[in-house]
N, C-alpha and C positions, 0 to 999 in steps of 0.2 A: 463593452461586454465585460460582464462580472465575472472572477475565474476565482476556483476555490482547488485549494490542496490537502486532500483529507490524506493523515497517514498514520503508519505504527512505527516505533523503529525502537528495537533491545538494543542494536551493537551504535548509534549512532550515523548508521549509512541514511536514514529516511531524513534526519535532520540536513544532512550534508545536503540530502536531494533539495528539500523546503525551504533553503537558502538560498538557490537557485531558484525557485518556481518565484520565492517571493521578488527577487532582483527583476523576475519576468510580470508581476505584477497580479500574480496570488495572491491571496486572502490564506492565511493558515491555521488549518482546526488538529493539532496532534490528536492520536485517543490517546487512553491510558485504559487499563483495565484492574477490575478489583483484585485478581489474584497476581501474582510477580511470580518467575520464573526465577529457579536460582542462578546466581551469583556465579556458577561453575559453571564454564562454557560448554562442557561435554551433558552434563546433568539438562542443561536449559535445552540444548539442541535435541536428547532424544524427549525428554518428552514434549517441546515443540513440535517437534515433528513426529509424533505418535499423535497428538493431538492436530495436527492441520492435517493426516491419512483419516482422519476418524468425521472433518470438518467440524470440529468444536468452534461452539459460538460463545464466547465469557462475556458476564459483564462487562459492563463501560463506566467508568466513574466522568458523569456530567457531559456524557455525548450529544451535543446538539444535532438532529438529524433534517432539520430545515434548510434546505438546499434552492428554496422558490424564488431566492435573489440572483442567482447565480446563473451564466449560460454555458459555462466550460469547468466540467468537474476534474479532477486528476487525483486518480487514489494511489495511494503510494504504499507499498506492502513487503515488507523480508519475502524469501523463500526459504520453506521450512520443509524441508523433504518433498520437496520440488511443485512444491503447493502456496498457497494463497496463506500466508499469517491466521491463526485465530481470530483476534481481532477485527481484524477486516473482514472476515464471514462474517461478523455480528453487524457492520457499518453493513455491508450488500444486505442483509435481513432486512435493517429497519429504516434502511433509505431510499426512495422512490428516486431513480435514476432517469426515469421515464420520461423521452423529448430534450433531454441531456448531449450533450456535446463529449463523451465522456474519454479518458484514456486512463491505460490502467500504468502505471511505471512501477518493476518491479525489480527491487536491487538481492541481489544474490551473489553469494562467493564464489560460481562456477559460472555464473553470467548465463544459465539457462532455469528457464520455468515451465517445462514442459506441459505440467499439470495444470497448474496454473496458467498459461496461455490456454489448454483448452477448456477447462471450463469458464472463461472468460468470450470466448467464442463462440461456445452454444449457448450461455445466459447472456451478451452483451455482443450482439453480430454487430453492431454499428460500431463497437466501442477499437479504440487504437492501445496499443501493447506498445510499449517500451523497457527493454531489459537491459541493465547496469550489471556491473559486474563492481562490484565491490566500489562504489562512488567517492566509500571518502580514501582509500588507499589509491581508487585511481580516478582521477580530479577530470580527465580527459571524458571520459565516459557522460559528464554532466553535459555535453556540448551536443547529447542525442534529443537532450530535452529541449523545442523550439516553443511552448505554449502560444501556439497562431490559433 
């Protein structure tokens, strides 16, 4: 079974996750997107999170969105004002999910995704949640990730 770990990550917590998925025998696709967030954590977080209340979709610099190898997807996404990344709205836009194995892992500094958890359950009833709380400050948290 092919397993793929799509993710976004500003602070480094997605990469922390991707290191595990890979240990677990993941294939790994980081995005990247054309505009960057600043440098200032207070600056980056309100309008992150004025932009994931609004669900903005940004460019992608060289997002491969072919998924037809694969039979366990795992999207891996910040919480940004207790919502789904930008980025990753543009990956659910233009990636056919459909007949997918899918879960969503979603690391956050308060270790909840309210918003997030629920639009994940009205557009993805099949799909499995998991939420980190800060991964790479707390290492323990990675041992929720089983990729079976």
């Amino acid at each position: 079974m092919a397993k793929l770990f799509i993710y976004y990550t500003r602070s480094g917590n997605g990469d922390v996750v991707a290191n595990k998925c890979k240990e677990l025998g993941f294939e790994l696709r980081k995005i990247e997107t054309k505009y960057k967030l600043s440098n200032n954590l207070f600056l980056a977080c309100m309008k992150g999170g004025f932009h994931a209340s609004i669900g903005k979709k940004p460019k992608l610099i060289n997002y491969d969105n072919n998924i037809n190898d694969y039979d366990e997807i795992f999207i891996g996404s910040p919480i940004w004002n207790g919502r789904i990344a930008c980025p990753i709205n543009t990956v659910l836009k233009n990636t056919n999910l459909d007949n997918k194995n899918v879960t969503f892992v979603f690391y956050s500094g308060s270790g909840e995704a309210k918003h997030a958890i629920k639009k994940v359950n009205k557009k993805y009833p099949k799909a499995s949640v998991i939420v980190l709380k800060e991964p790479k400050k707390y290492n323990d948290e990675l041992n929720k990730i089983k990729g079976e």
